[in-house]
C-alpha positions as CSV (number, residue, x, y, z in Angstrom):
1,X,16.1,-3.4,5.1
2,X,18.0,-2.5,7.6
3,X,17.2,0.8,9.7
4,X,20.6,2.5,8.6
5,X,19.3,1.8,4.6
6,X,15.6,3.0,5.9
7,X,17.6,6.4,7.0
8,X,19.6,7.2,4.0
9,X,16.7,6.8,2.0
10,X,14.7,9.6,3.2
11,X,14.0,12.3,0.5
12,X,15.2,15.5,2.2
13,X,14.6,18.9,0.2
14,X,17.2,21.7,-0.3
15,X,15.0,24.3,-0.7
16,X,17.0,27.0,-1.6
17,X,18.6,25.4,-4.4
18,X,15.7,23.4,-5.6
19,X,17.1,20.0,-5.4
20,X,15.6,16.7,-3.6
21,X,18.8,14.9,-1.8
22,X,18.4,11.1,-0.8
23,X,19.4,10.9,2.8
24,X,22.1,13.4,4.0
25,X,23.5,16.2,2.3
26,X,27.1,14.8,2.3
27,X,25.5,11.8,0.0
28,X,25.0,14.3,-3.1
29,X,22.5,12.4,-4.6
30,X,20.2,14.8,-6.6
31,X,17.2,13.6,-7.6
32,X,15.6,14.6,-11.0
33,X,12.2,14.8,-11.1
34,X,10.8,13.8,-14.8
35,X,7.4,13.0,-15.9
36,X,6.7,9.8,-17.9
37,X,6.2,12.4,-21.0
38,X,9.5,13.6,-20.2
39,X,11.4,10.8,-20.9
40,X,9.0,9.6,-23.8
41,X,10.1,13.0,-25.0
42,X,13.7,12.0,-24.4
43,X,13.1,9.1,-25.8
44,X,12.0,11.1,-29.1
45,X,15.1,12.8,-29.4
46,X,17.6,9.5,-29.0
47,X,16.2,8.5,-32.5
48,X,14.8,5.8,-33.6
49,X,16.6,2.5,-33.2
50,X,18.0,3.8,-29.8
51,X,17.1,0.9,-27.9
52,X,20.9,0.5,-26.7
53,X,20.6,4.2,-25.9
54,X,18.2,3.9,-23.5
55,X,18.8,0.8,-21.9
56,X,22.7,2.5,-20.9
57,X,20.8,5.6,-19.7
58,X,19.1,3.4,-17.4
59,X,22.3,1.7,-16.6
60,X,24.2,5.1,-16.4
61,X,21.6,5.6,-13.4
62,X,21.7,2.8,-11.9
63,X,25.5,2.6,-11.0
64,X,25.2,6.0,-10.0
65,X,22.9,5.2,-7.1
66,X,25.1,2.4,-6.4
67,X,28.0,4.3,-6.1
68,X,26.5,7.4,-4.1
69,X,25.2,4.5,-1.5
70,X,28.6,2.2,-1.7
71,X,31.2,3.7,-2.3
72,X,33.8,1.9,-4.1
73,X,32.6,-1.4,-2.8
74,X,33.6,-4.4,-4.0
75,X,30.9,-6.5,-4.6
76,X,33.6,-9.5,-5.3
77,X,33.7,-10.2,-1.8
78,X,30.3,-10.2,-0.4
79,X,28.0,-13.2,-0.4
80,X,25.3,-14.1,-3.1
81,X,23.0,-13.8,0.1
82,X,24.2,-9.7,0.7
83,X,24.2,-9.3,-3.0
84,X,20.3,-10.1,-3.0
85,X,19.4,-8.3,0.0
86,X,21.2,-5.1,-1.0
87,X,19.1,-5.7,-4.6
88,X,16.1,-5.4,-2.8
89,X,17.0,-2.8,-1.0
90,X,17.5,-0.9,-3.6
91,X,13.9,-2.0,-5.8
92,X,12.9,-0.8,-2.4
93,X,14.6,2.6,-2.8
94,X,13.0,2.9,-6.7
95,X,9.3,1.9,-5.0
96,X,9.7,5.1,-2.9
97,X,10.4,7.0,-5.9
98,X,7.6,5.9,-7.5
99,X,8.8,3.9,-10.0
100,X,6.1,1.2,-9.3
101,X,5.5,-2.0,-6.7
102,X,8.0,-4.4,-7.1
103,X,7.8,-8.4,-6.9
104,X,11.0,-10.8,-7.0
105,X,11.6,-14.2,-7.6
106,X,15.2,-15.8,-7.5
107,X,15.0,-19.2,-9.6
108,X,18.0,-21.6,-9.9
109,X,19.3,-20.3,-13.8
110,X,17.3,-17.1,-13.4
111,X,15.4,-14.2,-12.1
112,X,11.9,-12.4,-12.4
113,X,10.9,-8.8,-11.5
114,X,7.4,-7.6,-11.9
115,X,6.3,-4.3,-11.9
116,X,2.8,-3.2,-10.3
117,X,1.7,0.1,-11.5
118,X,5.4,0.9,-13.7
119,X,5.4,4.6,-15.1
120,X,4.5,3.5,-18.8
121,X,1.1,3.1,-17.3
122,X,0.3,7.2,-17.4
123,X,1.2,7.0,-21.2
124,X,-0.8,3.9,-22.2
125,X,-2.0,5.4,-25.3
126,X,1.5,6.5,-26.2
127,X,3.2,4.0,-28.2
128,X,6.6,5.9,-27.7
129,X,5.8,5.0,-23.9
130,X,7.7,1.6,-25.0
131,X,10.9,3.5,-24.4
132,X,10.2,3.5,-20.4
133,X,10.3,-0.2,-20.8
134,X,13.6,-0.2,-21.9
135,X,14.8,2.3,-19.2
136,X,13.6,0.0,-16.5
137,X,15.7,-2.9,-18.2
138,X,18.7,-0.9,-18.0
139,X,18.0,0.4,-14.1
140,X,17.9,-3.4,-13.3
141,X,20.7,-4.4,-15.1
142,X,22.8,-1.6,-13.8
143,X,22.1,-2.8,-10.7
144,X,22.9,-6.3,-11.2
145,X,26.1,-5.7,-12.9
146,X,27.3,-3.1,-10.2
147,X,26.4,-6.2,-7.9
148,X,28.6,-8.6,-10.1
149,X,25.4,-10.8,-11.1
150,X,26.3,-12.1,-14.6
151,X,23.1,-11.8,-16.0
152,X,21.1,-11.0,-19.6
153,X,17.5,-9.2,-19.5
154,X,14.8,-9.0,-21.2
155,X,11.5,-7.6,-20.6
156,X,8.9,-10.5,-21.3
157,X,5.4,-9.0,-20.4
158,X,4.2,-5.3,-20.9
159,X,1.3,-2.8,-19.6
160,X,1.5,-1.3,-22.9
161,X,1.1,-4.5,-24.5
162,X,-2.3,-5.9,-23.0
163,X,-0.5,-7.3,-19.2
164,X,-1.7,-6.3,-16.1
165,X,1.9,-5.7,-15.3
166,X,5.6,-5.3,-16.8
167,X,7.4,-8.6,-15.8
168,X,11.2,-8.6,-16.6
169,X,13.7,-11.8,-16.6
170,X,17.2,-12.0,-16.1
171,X,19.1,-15.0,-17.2
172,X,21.7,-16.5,-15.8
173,X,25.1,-16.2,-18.1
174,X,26.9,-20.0,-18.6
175,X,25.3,-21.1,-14.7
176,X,23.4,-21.1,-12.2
177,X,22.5,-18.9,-9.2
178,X,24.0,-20.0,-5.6
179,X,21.7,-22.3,-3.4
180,X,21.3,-19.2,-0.5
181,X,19.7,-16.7,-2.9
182,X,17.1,-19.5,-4.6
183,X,13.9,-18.3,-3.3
184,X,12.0,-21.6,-1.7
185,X,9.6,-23.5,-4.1
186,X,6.3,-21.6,-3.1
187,X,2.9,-23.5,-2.4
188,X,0.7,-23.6,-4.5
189,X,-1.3,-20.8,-3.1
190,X,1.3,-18.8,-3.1
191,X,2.3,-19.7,-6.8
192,X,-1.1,-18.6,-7.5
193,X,-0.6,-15.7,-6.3
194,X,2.7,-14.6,-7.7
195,X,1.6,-15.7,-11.0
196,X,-1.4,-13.0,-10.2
197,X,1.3,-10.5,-9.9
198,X,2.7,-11.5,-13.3
């Protein structure tokens, strides 16, 4: 990440107002602080059935980080190669919030995020915890849209449900990904070791 991104990302505090800032003031991005309970509670109030709910919530937050950070960018014009790099700049950004350790791996027709430690993990008794699940989904997506990856999610391992970790993929949409963002084919030590991470 470059030391520019490293910058902006520092959490500053405004202490007379009570608000955490990312970066400088001029940025305006206020952070809220919620507990995992807090959005399970959230989640209570959405309703049942609010899976679409939740997932745009997470979107909704997503593109609002995007467009604090790039301003009316158009993504259009960048390379698949700067599309990926700001990505992981910005699973970099959510690991300093705390939203868990992040591994990535670009395939040819799609991609995989795991997540190390995601917040559903403090609620692990809590079936409502669930709903976190499909928050993350919709922070990644957000993301990917906003980065004009044409892409469908689903999460396909869960904490909650017996994994050591949550492990989302991302299918490519009627293609394929571009050759300069296809991670190398890993050894097999190192396939080992992602599929640890799994």
């Amino acid at each position: 990440m470059s030391k520019r991104l490293k910058k902006d990302l520092q959490i500053m505090i405004e202490e007379k107002l009570g608000h955490l800032f990312f970066g400088e003031k001029q940025k305006d991005l206020r952070l809220l602080m919620l507990r995992p309970i807090d959005l399970i509670e959230f989640s209570e109030f959405a309703g049942t059935n609010a899976d679409d709910i939740l997932t745009w919530v997470g979107k909704t937050l997503s593109r609002s980080f995007m467009e604090k950070f790039f301003t009316k960018k158009d993504w259009t014009s960048e390379s698949f190669l700067t599309r990926k790099e700001v990505f992981l700049g910005v699973l970099e950004s959510m690991e300093l919030m705390g939203y868990g350790e992040f591994n990535t791996l670009f395939k040819k027709d799609h991609l995989l995020i795991s997540v190390n430690e995601p917040l559903a993990i403090e609620e692990k008794e809590n079936i409502m915890a669930k709903n976190l699940c499909l928050i993350y989904l919709g922070l990644f997506s957000g993301a990917l849209e906003t980065l004009k990856f044409d892409l469908e999610g689903e999460e396909i391992e869960c904490v909650l449900l017996g994994s050591e970790k949550c492990v989302y993929k991302f299918s490519v949409i009627g293609g394929e990904f571009d050759n300069s963002i296809v991670d190398p084919e890993p050894s097999e030590e190192a396939v080992s070791d992602f599929l640890s991470t799994l």
